[in-house]
N, C-alpha and C positions, 0 to 999 in steps of 0.2 A: 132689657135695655133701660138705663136709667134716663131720664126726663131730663131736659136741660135747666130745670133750676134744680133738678134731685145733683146731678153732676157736677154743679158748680158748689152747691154743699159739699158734696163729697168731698172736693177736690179741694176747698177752702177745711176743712175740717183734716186731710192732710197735711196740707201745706202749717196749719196750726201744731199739729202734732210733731211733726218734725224740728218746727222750731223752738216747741215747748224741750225733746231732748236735746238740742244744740245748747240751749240756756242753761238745760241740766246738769250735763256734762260738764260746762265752762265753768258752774258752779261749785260742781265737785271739785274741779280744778283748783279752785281759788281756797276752798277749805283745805285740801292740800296742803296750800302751800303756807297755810296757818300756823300749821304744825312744827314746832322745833324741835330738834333733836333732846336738846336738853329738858324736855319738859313731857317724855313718854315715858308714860304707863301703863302699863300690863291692861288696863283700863280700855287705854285708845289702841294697842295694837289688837284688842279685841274687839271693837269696834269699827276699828278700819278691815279687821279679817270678816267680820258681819259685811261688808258693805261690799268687800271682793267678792264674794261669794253669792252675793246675791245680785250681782253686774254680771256671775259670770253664768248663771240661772236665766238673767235677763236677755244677755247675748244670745245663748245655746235657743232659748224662745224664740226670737229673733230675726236669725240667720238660719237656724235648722240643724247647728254643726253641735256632736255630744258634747255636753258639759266636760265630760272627760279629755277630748279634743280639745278645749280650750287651755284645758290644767295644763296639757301637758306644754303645748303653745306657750303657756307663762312660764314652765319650767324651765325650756331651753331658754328661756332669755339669759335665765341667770344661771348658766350652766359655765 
């Protein structure tokens, strides 16, 4: 059983974490939407397909749900 200032570490080192990936994500967001159409390159669609792939690694980590489960998740989006 954790001690009550072990617990409020804990609990403070959550509540950090969680908010460091809300930043994260918001962040990604914003590089996004950087991006123009008319200025992609085999470059960035290779970099943005590194960055899918390793969100959907991070997911699967996660949440518990197979990586494959997630593809296919993205698949039907765009079906």
């Amino acid at each position: 059983m954790a001690t009550a200032p072990n617990k409020q570490r804990m609990m403070d080192a959550f509540k950090r974490a969680q908010a460091d990936i809300a930043s994260l994500a918001d962040w990604i967001e914003c590089e996004l939407d950087k991006e123009k159409a008319d200025e992609v390159t085999w470059a960035s669609v290779g970099s943005l397909e590194h960055v899918r792939e390793n969100l959907i690694e991070t997911l699967a980590f996660f949440s518990g749900v197979e990586q494959s489960e997630i593809q296919r998740s993205l698949d039907e989006l765009h079906m």
